[in-house]
RODO-2510 file (C-alpha; in nm, 4 decimals, decimal comma):
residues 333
     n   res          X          Y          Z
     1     x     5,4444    -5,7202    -1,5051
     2     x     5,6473    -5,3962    -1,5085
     3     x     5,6112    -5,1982    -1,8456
     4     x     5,6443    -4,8245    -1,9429
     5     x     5,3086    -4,6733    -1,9638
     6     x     5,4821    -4,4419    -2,2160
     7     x     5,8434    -4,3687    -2,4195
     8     x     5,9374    -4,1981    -2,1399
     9     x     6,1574    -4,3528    -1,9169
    10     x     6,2415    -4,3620    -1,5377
    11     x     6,1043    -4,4631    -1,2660
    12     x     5,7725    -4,2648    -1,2378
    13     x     5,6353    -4,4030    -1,5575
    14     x     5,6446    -4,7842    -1,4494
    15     x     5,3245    -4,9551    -1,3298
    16     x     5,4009    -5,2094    -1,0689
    17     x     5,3723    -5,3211    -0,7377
    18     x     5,0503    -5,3843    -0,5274
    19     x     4,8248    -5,2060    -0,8045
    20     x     4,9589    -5,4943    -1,0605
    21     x     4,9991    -5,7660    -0,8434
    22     x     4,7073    -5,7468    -0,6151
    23     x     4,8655    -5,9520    -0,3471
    24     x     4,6180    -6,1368    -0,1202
    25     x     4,6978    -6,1598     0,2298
    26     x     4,6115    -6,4779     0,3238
    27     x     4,9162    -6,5982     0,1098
    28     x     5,1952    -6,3603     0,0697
    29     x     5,3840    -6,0519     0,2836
    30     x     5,5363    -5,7889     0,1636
    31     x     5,7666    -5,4721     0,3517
    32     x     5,4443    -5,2271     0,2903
    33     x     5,2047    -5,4803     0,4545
    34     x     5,3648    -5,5343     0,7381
    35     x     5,4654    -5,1438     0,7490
    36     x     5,0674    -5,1550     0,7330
    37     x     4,9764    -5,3908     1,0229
    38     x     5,2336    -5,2376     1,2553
    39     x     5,0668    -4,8942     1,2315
    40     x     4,6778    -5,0110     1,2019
    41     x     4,7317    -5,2194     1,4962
    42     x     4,8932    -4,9646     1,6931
    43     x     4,6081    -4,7683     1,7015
    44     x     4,4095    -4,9797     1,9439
    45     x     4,6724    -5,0924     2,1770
    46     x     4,3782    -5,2039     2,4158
    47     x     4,2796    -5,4682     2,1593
    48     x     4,6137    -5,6275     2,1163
    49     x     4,5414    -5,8537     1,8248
    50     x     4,4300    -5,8066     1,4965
    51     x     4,2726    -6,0204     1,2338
    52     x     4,2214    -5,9096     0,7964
    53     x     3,8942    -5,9985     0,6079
    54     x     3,8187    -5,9383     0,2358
    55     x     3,4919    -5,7798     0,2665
    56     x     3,2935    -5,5873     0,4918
    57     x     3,0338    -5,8995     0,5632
    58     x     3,2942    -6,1405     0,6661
    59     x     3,4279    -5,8996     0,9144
    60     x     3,1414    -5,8871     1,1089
    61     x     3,1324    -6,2658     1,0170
    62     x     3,4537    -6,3630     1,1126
    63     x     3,4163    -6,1489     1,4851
    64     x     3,1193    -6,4222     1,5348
    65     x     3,3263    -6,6964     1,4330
    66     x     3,6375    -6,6019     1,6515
    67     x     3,3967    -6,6009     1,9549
    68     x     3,2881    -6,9311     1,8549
    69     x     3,5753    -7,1075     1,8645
    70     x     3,6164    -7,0202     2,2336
    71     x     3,2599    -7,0327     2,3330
    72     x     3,1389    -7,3168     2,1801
    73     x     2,8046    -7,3225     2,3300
    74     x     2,6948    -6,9994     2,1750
    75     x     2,4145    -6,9842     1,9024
    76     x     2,2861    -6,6400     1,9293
    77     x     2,3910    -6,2710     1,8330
    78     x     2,2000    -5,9927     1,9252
    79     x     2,1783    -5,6814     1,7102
    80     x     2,0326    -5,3166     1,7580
    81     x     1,6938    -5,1722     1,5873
    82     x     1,8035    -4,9804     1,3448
    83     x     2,1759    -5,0889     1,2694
    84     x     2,3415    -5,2238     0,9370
    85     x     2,6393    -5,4735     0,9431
    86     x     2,5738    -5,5791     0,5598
    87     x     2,3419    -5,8411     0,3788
    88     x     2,5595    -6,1019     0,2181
    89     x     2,6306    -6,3065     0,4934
    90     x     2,3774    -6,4726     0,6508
    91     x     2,4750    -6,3538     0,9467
    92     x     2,5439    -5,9834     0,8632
    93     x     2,1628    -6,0215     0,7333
    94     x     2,0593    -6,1857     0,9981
    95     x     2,1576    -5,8702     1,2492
    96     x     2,1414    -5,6055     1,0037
    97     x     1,7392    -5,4240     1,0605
    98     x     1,4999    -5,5266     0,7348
    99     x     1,3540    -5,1329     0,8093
   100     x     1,6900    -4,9610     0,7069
   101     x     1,8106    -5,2053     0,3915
   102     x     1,6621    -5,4128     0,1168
   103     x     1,9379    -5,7147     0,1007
   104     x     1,6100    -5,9471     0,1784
   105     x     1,5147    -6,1308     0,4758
   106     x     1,7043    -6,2546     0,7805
   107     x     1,8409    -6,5990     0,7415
   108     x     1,8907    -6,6613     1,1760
   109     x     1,6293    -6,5859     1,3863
   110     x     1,8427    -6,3434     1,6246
   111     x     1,6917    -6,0700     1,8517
   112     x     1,7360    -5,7346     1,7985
   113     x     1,7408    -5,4813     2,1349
   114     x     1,5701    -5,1186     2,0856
   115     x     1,8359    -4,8419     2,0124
   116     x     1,9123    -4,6166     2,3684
   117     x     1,9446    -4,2995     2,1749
   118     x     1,5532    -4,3986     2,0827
   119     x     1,4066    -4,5641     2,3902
   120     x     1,6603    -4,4859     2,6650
   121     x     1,9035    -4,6333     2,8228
   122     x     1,7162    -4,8351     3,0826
   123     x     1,4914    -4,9805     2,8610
   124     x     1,7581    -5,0871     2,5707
   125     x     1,9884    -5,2295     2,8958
   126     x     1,6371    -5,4376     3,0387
   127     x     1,5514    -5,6008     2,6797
   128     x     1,9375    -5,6900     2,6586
   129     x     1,8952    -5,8979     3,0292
   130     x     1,5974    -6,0577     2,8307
   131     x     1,7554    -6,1569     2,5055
   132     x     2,0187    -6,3092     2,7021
   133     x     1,7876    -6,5111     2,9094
   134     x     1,5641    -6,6162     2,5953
   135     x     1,8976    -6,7637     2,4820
   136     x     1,9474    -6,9778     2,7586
   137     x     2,2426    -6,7841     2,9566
   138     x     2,5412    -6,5958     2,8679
   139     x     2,7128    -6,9642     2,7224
   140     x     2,5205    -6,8979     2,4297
   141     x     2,5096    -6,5664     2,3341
   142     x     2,7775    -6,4605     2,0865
   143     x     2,7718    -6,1300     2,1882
   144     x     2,5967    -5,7939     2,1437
   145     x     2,6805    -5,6518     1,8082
   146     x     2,6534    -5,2432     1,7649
   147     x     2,7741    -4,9585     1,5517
   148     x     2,8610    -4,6504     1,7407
   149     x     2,7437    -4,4241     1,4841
   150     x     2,4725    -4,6243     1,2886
   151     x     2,5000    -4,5997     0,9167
   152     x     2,1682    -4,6115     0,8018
   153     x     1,9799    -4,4082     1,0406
   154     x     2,3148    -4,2095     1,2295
   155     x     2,1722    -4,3138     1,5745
   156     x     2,4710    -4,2051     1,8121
   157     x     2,5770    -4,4437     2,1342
   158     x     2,4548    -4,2107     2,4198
   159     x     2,7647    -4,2066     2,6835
   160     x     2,4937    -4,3426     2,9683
   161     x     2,4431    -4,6125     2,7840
   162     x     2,8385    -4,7207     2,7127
   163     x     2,8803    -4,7015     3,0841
   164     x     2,5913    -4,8980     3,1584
   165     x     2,6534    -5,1278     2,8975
   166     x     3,0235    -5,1756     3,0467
   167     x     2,8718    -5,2755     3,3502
   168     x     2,6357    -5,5386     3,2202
   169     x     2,9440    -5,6859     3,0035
   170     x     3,1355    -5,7407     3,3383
   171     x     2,7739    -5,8997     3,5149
   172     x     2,6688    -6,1181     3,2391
   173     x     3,0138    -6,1632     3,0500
   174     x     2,8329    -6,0334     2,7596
   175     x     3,1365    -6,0067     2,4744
   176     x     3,0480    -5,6830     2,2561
   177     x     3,1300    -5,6350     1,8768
   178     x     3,1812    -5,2856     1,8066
   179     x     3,1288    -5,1928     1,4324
   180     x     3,3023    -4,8997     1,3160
   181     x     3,2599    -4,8848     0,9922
   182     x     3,1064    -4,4694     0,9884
   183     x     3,3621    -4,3774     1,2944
   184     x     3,6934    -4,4958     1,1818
   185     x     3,9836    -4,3275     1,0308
   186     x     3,9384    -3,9823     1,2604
   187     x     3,6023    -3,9247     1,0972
   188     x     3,3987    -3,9047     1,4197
   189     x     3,6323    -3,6192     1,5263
   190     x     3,7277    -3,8154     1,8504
   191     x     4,0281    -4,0064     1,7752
   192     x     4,1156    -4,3095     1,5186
   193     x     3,8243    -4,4993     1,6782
   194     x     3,5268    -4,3703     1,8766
   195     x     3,5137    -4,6347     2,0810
   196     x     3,8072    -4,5100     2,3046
   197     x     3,7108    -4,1916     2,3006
   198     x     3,3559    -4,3265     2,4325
   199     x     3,5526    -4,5031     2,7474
   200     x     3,3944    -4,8737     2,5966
   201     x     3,6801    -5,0931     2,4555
   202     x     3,4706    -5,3877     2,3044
   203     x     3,6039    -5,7476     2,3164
   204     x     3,6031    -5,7036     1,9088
   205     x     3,6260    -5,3779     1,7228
   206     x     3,5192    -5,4568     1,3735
   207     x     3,5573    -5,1930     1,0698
   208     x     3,5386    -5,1845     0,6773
   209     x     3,7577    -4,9117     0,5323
   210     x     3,6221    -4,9737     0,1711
   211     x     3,7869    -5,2244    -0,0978
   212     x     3,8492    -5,5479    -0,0562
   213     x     4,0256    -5,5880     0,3542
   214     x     3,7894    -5,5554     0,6789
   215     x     3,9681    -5,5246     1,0193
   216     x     3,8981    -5,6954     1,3519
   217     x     4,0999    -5,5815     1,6524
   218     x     4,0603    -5,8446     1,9499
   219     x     4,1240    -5,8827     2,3085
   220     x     4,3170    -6,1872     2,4185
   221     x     4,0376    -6,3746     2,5886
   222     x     3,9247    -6,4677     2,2506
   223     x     4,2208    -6,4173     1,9808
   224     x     4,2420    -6,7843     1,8671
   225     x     4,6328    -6,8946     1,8246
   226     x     4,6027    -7,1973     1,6272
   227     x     4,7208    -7,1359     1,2392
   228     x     4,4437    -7,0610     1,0055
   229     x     4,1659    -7,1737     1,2427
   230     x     3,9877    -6,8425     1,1409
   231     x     4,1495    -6,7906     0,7458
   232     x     3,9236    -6,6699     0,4694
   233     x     3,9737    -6,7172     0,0659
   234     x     4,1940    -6,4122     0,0346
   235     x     4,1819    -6,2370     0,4053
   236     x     4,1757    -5,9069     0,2276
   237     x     4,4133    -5,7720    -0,0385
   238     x     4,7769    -5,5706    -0,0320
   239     x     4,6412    -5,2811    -0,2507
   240     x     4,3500    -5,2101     0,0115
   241     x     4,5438    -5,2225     0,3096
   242     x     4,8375    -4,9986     0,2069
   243     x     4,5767    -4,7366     0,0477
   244     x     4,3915    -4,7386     0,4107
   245     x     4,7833    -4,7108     0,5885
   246     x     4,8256    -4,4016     0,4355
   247     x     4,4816    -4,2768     0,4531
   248     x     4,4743    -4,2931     0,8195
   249     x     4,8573    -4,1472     0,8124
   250     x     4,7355    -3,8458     0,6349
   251     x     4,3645    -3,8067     0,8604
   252     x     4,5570    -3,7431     1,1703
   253     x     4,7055    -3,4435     1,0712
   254     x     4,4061    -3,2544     0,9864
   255     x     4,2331    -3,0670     1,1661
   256     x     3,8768    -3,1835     1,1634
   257     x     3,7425    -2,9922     1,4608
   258     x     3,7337    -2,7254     1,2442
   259     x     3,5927    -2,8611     0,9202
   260     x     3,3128    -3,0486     1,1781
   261     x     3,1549    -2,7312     1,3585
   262     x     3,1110    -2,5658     1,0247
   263     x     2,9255    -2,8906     0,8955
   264     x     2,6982    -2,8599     1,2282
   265     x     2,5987    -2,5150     1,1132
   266     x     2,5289    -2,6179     0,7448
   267     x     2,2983    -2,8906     0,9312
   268     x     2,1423    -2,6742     1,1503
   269     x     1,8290    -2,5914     0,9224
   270     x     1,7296    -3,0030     0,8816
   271     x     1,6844    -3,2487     1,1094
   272     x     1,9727    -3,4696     1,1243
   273     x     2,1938    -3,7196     1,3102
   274     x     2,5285    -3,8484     1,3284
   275     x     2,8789    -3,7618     1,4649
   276     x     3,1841    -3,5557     1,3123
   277     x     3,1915    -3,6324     0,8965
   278     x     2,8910    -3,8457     0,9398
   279     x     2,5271    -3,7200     0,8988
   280     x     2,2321    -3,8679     0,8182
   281     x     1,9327    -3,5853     0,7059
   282     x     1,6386    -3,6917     0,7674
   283     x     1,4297    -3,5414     0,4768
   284     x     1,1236    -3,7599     0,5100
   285     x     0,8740    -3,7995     0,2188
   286     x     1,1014    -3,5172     0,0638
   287     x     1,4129    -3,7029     0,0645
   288     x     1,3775    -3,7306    -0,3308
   289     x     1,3401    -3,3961    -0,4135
   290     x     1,5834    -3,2743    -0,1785
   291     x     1,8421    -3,5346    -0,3412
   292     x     1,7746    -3,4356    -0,6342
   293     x     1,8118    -3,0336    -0,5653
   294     x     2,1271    -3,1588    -0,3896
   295     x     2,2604    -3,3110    -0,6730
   296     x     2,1864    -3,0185    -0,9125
   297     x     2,4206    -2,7726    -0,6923
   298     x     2,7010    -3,0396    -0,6588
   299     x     2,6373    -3,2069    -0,3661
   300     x     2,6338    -3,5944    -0,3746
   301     x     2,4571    -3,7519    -0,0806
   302     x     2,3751    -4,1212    -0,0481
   303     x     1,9864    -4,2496    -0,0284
   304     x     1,8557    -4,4802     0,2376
   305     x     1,5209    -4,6300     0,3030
   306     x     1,2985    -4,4018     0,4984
   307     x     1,3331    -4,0649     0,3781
   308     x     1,7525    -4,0857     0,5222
   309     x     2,0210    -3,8829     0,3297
   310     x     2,3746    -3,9569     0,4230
   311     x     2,6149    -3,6762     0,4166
   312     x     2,9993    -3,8122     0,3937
   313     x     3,2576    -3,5592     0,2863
   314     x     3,5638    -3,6649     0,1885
   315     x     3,7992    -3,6028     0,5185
   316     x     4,0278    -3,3066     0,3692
   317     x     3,7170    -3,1849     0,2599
   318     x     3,4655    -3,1263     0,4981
   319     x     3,4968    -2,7698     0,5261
   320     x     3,4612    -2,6853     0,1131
   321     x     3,1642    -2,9399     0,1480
   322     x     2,9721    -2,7728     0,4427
   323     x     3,0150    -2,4387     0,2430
   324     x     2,8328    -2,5971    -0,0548
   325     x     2,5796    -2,7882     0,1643
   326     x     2,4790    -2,4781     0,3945
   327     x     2,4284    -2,2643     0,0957
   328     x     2,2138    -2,5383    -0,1181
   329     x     1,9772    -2,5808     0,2012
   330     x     1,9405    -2,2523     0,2509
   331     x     1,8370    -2,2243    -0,1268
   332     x     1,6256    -2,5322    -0,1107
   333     x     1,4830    -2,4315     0,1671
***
């Protein structure tokens, strides 16, 4: 598997290692994965044990499944209007909202609360008391799955609602499955992880950092010790998982803070929502057009249902990007 890519020789011209081999977890180690696992799991010290997935779906799958095997009752997961957690699974379907994606229909018939930063707190903490009830008791509910920054309509988690929420975990012993798939790697602005930063460590904190490797970080109560009770085909790959080490080695020394206050002001002429490198516009029956102008001056932006455009700069930069955005909406406009 090692060959010169040219006549040249020495080191720098051989192709080899994780890019050739594509190592899956579930049945090799190498020094860089485990150089990999160290630092990823460090990050969440709270959530002592970790688990690797090879997709995005089967995260959120496998954080149901890992619950499962402790509660054993439990039939039910209970989602968020408005929230995304894929469409391949039948479960990620299942939870994800049929208003924000097109993956088809749901495959369990699981409840779905109203978002707080939409109907309050009170209201979104009263129709969780119900689902749990409808479901016969906290023995079988799964848990309350969330995203703290939703992807597909960048509904934040108010901070009334994380405290009130921690309070209803401890009353009903309601596990929660944070999804971070929009807030990790620094990009909220607020650490590694927002869900420190929002003082609500979840039993799970799922995330999907792109590739082929999804990440579950897990409390003890329900990390399951028994050899591959919870393994998957490949439980991610060795390519992904050094390429996201040394991502997040390289986010924490920017400085974001920065690079985020000048995207607020390139925002500041359209409605929008989201946290730190994550916005969603909300350009209505215009979303087309604006796209389109967008895309004309240079700035890529991803289409969702309802009139959404998601803004996502790259992380070193978020600055250059605001620049380009604040100046093409101010043209547009």
């Amino acid at each position: 598997m090692r060959k010169h890519l040219s006549a040249t020789t020495g080191p720098q011209r051989l192709l080899y290692g994780a890019a050739v081999n594509k190592i899956t977890l579930m049945n090799y180690v190498t020094p860089a994965t485990v150089r990999a696992l160290e630092w990823i799991g460090a990050l969440v010290p709270e959530l002592p044990h970790m688990y690797l997935t090879s997709s995005r779906d089967e995260a959120l799958d496998k954080a149901l499944r890992l619950i499962r095997c402790t509660r054993k009752t439990a039939q039910v997961a209970i989602g968020v209007a408005g929230g995304y957690y894929g469409h391949t699974a039948a479960s990620c379907r299942s939870l994800s909202d049929p208003e924000v994606h097109q993956g088809g229909p749901a495959h369990f018939a699981w409840p779905r609360v109203p978002h707080p930063a939409r109907a309050g707190t009170a209201e979104t903490i009263a129709a969780l008391r119900g689902a749990v009830e409808a479901a016969g008791g906290p023995a079988h509910v799964l848990g309350l799955v969330y995203e703290l920054v939703q992807e597909r309509t960048g509904d934040v988690l108010p901070a009334e609602f994380a405290t009130a929420l921690g309070a209803l975990r401890d009353e009903l012993d309601l596990p929660l499955i944070a999804v971070e798939t929009t807030t990790h790697t620094y990009r909220s602005g607020k650490g590694a992880f927002l869900s420190t930063a929002a003082g609500l460590v979840p039993d799970v904190l799922a995330w999907w950092g792109g590739g082929q490797t999804g990440y579950l970080h897990c409390a003890t109560r329900w990390f399951i010790p028994g050899p591959l009770t919870l393994v998957s085909t490949w439980d991610g790959d060795e390519l992904s998982l050094i390429r996201q080490h040394h991502q997040l080695r390289a986010a924490r020394q920017l400085d974001l803070a920065t690079a985020i206050a000048a995207l607020d002001h390139a925002l500041s002429p359209v409605p929008s929502t989201g946290l730190g490198a994550y916005r969603v516009i909300d350009a209505g029956t215009g979303a087309a057009a604006l796209a389109g102008a967008l895309a004309e001056r240079g700035i890529a932006v991803r289409r969702f249902r309802n009139g959404r455009l998601a803004v996502i700069p790259a992380l070193d930069q978020i600055e250059a990007a605001a620049h380009a955005l604040g100046a093409a909406l101010r043209e547009v406009g």
